[in-house]
C-alpha positions as CSV (number, residue, x, y, z in Angstrom):
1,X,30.3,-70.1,32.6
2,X,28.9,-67.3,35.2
3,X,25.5,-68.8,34.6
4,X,26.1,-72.3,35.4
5,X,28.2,-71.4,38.7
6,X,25.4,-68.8,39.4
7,X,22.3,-71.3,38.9
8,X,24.5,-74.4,41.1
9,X,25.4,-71.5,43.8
10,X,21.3,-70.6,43.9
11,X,20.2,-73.7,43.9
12,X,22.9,-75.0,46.8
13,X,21.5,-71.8,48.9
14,X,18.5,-73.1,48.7
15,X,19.1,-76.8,49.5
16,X,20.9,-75.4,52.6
17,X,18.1,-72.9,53.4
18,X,15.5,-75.7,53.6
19,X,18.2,-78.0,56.1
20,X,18.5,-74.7,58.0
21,X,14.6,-74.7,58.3
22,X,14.4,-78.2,58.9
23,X,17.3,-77.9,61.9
24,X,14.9,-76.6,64.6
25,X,12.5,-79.3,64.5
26,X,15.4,-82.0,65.8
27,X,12.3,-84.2,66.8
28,X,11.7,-84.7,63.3
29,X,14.1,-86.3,63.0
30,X,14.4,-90.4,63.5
31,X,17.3,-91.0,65.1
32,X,17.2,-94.6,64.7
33,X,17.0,-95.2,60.8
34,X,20.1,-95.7,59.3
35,X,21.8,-95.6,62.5
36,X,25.2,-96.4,60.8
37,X,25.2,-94.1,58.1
38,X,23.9,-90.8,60.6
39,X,27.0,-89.0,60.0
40,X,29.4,-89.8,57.5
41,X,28.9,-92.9,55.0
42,X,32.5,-93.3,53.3
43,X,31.0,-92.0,49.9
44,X,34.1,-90.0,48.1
45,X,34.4,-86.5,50.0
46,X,33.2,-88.1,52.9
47,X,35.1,-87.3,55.6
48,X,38.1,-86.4,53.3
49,X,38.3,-83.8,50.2
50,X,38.6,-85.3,46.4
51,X,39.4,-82.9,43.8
52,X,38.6,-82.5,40.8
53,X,41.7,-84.6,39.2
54,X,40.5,-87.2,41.3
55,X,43.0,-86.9,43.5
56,X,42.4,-87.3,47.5
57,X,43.3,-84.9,50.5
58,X,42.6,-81.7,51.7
59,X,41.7,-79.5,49.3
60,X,38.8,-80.3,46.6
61,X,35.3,-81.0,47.3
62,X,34.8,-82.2,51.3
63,X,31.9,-83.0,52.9
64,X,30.6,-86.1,55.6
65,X,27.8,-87.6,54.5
66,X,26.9,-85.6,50.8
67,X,29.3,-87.9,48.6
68,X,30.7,-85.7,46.1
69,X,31.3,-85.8,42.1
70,X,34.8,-85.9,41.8
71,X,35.9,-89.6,42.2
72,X,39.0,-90.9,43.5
73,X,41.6,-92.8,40.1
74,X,43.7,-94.6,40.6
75,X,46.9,-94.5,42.8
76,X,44.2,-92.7,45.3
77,X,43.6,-94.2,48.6
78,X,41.8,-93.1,52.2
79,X,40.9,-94.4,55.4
80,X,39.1,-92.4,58.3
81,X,37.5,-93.1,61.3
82,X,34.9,-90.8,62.8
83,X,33.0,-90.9,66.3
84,X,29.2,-89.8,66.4
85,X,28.1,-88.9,70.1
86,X,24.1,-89.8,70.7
87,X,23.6,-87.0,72.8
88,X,25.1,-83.3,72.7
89,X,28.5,-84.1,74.4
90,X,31.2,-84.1,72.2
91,X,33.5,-87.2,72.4
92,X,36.0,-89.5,70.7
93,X,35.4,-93.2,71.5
94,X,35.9,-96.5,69.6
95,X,32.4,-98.0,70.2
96,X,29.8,-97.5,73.2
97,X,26.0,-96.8,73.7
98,X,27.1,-92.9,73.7
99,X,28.6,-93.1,70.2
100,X,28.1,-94.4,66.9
101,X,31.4,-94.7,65.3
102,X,32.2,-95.4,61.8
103,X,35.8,-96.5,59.9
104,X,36.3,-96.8,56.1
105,X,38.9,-97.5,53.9
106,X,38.9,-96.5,50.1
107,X,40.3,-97.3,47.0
108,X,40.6,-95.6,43.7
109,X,40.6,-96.9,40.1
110,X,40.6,-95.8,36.6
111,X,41.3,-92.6,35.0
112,X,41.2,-88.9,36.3
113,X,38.0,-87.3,35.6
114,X,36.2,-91.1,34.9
115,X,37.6,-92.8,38.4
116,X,36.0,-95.9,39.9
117,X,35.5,-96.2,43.9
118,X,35.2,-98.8,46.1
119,X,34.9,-98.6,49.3
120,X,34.3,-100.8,53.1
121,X,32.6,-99.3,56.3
122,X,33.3,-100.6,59.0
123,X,30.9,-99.8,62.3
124,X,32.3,-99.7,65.8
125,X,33.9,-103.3,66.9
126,X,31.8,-105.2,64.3
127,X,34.9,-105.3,62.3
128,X,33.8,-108.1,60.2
129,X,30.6,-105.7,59.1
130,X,29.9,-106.5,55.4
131,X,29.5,-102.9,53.7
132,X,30.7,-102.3,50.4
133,X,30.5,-98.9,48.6
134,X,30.5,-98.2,45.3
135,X,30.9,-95.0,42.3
136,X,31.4,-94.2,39.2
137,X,32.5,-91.0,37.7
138,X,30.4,-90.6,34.1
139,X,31.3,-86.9,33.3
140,X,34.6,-84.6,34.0
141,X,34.1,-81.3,35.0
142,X,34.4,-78.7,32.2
143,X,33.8,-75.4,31.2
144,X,29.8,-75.9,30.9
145,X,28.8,-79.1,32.9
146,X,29.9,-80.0,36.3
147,X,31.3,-83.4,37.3
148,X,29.1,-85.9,37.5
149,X,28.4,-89.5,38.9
150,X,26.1,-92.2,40.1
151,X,26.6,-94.5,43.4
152,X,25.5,-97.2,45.3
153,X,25.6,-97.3,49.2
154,X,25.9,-100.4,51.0
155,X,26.2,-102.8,48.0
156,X,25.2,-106.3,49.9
157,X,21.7,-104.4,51.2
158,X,23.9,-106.1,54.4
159,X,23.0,-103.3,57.1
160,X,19.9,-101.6,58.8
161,X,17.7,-98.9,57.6
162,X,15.9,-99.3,60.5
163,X,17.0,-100.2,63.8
164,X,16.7,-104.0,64.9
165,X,15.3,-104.5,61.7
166,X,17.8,-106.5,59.1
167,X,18.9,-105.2,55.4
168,X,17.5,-102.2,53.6
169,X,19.7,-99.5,54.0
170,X,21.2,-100.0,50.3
171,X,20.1,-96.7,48.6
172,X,21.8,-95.0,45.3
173,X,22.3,-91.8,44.0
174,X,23.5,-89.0,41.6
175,X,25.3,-86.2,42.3
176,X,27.3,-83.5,40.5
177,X,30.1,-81.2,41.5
178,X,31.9,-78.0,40.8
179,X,34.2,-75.9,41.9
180,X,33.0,-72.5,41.8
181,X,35.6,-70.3,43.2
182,X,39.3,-71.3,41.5
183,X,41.1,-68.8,43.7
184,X,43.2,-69.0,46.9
185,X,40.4,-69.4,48.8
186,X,38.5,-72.0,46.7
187,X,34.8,-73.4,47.3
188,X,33.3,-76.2,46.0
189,X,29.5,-77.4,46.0
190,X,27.5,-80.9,45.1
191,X,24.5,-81.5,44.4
192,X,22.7,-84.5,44.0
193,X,19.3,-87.1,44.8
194,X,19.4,-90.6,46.4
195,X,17.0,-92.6,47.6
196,X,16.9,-95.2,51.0
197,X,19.5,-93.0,53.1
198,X,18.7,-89.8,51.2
199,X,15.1,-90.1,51.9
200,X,14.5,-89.7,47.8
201,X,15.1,-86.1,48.3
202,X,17.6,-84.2,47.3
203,X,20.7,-83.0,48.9
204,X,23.4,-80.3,48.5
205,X,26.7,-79.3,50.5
206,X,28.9,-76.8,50.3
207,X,33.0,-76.4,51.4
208,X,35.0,-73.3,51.3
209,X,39.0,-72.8,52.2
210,X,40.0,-69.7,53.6
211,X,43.4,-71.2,53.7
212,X,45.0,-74.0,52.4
213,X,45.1,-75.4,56.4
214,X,41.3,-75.4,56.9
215,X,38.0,-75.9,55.4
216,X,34.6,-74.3,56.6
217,X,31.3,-76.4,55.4
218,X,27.5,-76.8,55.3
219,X,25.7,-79.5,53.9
220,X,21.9,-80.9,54.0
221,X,21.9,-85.0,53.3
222,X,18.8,-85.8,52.6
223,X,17.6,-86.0,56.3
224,X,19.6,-83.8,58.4
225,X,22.0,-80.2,57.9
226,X,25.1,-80.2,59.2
227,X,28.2,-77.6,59.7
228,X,31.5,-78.9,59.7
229,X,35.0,-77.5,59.8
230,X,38.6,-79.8,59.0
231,X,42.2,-78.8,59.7
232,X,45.0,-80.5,57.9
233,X,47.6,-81.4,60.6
234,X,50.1,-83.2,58.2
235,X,51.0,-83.0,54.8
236,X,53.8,-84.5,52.1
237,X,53.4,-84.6,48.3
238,X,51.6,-87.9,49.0
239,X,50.1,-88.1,52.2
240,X,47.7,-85.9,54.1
241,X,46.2,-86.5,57.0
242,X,43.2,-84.0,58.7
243,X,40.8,-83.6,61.5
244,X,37.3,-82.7,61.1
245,X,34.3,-81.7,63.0
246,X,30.6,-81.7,62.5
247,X,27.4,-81.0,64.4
248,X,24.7,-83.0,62.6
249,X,21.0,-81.6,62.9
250,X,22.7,-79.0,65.2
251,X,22.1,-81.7,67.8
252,X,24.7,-84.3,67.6
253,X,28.5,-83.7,67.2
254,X,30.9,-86.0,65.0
255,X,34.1,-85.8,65.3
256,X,37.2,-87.8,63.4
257,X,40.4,-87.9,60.9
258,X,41.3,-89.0,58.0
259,X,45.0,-90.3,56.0
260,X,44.7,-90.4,52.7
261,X,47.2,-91.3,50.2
262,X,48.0,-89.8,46.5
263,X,50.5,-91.4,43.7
């Protein structure tokens, strides 16, 4: 078991390495492909943490725009809303030529460990945006293997890859998950490759909990690294509701919340 948390903790390292490398030269990149999908794309453990029951919240696997393993079941439900800024200043705004904001419910189906996801983005006022999300969970996590599923992004190919220009942003992916740390300060990591948003490369993130009130993060999507940080500001048995942060490409801060829901 050492060796399969040791080879997915190297090889996150050096996914994350090669987003650090990348960070400096901001130029490279494109700021204008896949516009609506820069910073978080309401994949599960986007914007809010799944763990590894499958159920939704704080705690589990949570990341912005790396969509994680562990797949909401049913009973499991989420809806965020999170405001890019496209410049340095950081800001919360509904809509705007400084921001690029993104909302998105979720829903969860099936069984723990082999859930079903389907989710809606919605992009600034353009609340009538078709963008459906979709994943499957194909493998619990166990002793030996990590979670593991497959994905689609933008289902309807209805948004942009690149600005002005229609369609093409569908892209889908694998990616697998573990938690690699089951103490009271856990950390889980994915790791995964998509193509059309992911660039066909792959990507990897990382979130650890110092407490059971905040979460510390890194990940590298595919185009861009990002740090990110979330505070939960409410909790029940049920409901949960957090703020997070990011900074993607070290260039661009994102900043949002998230209510999600657990039966």
């Amino acid at each position: 078991m050492f060796r399969h948390h040791l080879v997915m903790t190297l090889v996150l390292m050096s996914v994350g390495c090669v987003g650090a490398l990348l960070a400096p030269a901001a130029l490279a990149v494109e700021w204008k492909d896949y516009a609506e999908f820069q910073h978080t794309s309401a994949l599960p453990g986007n914007g809010y943490a799944v763990n590894e029951n499958g159920q939704v919240g704080f705690l589990g696997a949570f990341h912005m725009n790396v969509p994680c393993a562990y797949t909401p079941c049913n009973g499991n439900y989420a809806a965020c809303y999170y405001s890019g800024s496209n410049d340095s200043a950081l800001r919360f705004s509904t809509g705007g030529i400084n921001t690029d904001s993104t909302g998105m419910i979720g829903l969860g189906f099936g069984k723990p460990g082999a859930g079903l996801y389907l989710s809606e983005t919605f992009v600034e006022s353009r609340l009538s945006v078709n963008c459906f999300n979709f994943q499957w969970q194909l493998h619990d996590e166990t002793r030996d293997v990590p979670a593991i599923a497959v994905g689609v992004l933008d289902i309807l190919d209805q948004r942009e890859a690149h600005l002005g220009e229609p369609h093409g942003a569908r892209s889908f992916y694998i990616t697998m998950t573990r938690k690699i740390a089951n103490t009271s300060a856990p950390v889980y990591t994915s790791l995964g490759f998509g193509s059309g948003r992911f660039e066909d490369r792959p990507f990897g993130a990382v979130s650890w909990f110092p407490t059971d009130w905040a979460m510390l993060g890194f990940e590298y999507d595919g185009r861009m690294p990002r740090p990110q940080a979330a505070l939960n500001v409410y909790t029940t048995d049920k409901w949960k509701a957090t703020g997070a942060i990011g900074w993607s490409n070290f260039e661009r801060p994102v900043v949002g919340f998230n209510i999600t829901y657990s039966n």
